[in-house]
LUMDO-148220 format. One line per 10 residues: for each residue x, y, z of C-alpha. Coordinates in Angstrom, 3 decimals. Last residue first. Layout:
X:Y:Z ~ ... $
// end
This chain:
-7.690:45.553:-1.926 ~ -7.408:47.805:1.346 ~ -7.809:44.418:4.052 ~ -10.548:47.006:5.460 ~ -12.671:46.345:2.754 ~ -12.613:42.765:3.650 ~ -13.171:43.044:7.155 ~ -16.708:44.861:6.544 ~ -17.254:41.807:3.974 ~ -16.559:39.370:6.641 $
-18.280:41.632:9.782 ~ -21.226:41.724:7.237 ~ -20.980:37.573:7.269 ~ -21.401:37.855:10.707 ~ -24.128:39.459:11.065 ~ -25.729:37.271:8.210 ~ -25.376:34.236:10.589 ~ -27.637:31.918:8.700 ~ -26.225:28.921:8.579 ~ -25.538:28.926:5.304 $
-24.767:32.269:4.884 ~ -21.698:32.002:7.635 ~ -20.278:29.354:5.813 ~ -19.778:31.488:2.632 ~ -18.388:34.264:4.323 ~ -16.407:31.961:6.138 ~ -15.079:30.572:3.063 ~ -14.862:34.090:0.778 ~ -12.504:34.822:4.131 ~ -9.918:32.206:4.017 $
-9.932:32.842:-0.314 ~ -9.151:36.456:0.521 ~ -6.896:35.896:3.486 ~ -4.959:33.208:1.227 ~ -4.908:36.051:-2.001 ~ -3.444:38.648:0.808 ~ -0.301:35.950:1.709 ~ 0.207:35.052:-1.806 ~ 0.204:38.956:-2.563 ~ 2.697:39.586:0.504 $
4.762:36.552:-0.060 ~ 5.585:34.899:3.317 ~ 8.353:35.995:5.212 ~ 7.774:34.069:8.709 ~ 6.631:31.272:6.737 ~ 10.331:30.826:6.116 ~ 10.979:31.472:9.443 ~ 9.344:28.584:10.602 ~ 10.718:26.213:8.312 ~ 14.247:27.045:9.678 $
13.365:26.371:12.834 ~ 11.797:22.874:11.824 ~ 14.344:21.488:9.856 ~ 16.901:22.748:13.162 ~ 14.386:20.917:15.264 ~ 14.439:17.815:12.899 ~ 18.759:17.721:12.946 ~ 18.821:18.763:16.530 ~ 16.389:15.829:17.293 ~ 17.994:13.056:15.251 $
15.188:11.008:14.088 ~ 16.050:6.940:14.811 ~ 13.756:6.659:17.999 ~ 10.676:8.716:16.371 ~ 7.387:8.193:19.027 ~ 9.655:8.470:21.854 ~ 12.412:10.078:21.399 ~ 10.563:12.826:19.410 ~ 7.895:13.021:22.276 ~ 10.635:13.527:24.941 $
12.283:16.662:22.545 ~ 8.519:18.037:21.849 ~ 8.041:18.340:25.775 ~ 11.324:19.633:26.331 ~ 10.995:22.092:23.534 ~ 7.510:23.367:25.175 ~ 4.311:21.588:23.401 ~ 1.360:24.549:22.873 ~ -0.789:23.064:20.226 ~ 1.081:24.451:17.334 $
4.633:22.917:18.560 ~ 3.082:20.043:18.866 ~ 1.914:19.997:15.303 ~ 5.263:21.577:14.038 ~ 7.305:18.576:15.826 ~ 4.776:16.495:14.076 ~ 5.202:17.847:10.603 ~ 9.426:17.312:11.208 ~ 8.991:13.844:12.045 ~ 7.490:12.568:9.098 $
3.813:11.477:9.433 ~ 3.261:7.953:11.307 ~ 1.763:5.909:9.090 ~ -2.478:4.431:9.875 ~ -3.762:6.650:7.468 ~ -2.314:4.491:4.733 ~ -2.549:6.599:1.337 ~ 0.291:8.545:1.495 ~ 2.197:5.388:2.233 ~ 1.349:3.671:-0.880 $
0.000:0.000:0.000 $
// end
C-alpha cells in the first residue's frame, strides 16, 4: 500500500514537531515526544528542519499571503450564509474592505 494513502503511518517527524509545537508543546516536551514516538530522528537535525521552516513562513509573499486571506474569508463568508449568521458575514465583507484591496 502507498504510504500517502495508509492513514495508519506515522507522518514525518518534522510535521509532528510543528503539530506540537502548534498546540502549545515546550521544547522539552517536543524533545521527549521525538524520542519516543521517532527513535532513529535526530532531534537537533528535525528541530533545526523545523526552525528554519518557521521562518520561512515568517516571510511569506505579501500577494500570496493577501490572495490566502481572501480565499480564508470568501469561506467563512460562505459558511456564515448557510447557517444563517448574516451578522457575521457583514463583519466578513466589513473586514474585507478594510484588508485595502
Amino acid at each position: 500500500m502507498d504510504n500517502q494513502n495508509n492513514i495508519t503511518t506515522q507522518p514525518p517527524a518534522t510535521v509532528a514537531v510543528l503539530q506540537w509545537l502548534v498546540t502549545g508543546a515546550s521544547e522539552y516536551d517536543v524533545l521527549e515526544a521525538l524520542r519516543a514516538k521517532y527513535p532513529t530522528a535526530d532531534p537537533v537535525a528535525t528541530l533545526s528542519r523545523v526552525r528554519d521552516h518557521l521562518a520561512d513562513e515568517g516571510r511569506p509573499s505579501t500577494d500570496a499571503l493577501r490572495g490566502w486571506v481572501l480565499v480564508s474569508y470568501r469561506e467563512l463568508y460562505r459558511r456564515m450564509l448557510e447557517v444563517g449568521d448574516f451578522d457575521g458575514a457583514r463583519k466578513v465583507l466589513k473586514n474585507i474592505t478594510e484588508i485595502g484591496l
